[in-house]
C-alpha positions in Angstrom: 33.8 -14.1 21.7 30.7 -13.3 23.2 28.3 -16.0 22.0 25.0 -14.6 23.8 25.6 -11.3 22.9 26.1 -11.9 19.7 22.9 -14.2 19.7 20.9 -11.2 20.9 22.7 -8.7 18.4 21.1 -10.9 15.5 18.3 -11.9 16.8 17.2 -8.1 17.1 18.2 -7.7 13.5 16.1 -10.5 12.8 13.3 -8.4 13.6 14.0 -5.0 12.9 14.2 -6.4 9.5 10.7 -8.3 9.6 9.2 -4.8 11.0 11.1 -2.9 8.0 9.6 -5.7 5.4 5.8 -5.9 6.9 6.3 -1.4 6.5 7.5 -1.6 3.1 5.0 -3.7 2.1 1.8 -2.0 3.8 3.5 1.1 1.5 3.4 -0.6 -1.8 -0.3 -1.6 -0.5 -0.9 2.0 0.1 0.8 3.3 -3.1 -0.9 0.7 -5.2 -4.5 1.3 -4.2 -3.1 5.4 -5.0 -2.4 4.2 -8.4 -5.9 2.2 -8.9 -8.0 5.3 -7.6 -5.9 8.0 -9.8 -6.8 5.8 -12.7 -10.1 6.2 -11.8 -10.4 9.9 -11.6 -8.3 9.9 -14.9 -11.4 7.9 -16.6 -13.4 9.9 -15.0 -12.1 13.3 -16.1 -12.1 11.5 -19.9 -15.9 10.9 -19.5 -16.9 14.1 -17.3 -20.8 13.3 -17.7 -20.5 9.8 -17.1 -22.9 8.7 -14.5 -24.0 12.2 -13.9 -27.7 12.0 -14.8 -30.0 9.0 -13.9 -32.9 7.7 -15.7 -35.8 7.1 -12.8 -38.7 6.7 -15.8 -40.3 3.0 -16.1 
């Protein structure tokens, strides 16, 4: 058996699967921050005049 080798083989595994867990998770960042602004735009399109006009008398 090839001790070292195989030391090396799973010690790049090690990190190719850190660097496929710290992706994954910057997608579910990404999708969820999707999610929040299409909920947004949803309220929004319920309440089209919403924040349209401003009242500037005193």
């Amino acid at each position: 058996m090839d001790i070292p080798g195989l030391s090396v083989a799973m010690s790049q595994a090690n990190v190719i699967n850190d660097v496929n867990i710290a992706v994954l998770s910057k997608t579910l960042d990404t999708v969820e921050e999707s999610g929040e602004l299409m909920i947004q735009m949803m309220e929004q399109s319920v309440n089209p005049h919403l924040g349209a006009n401003i009242d500037v008398r005193v």
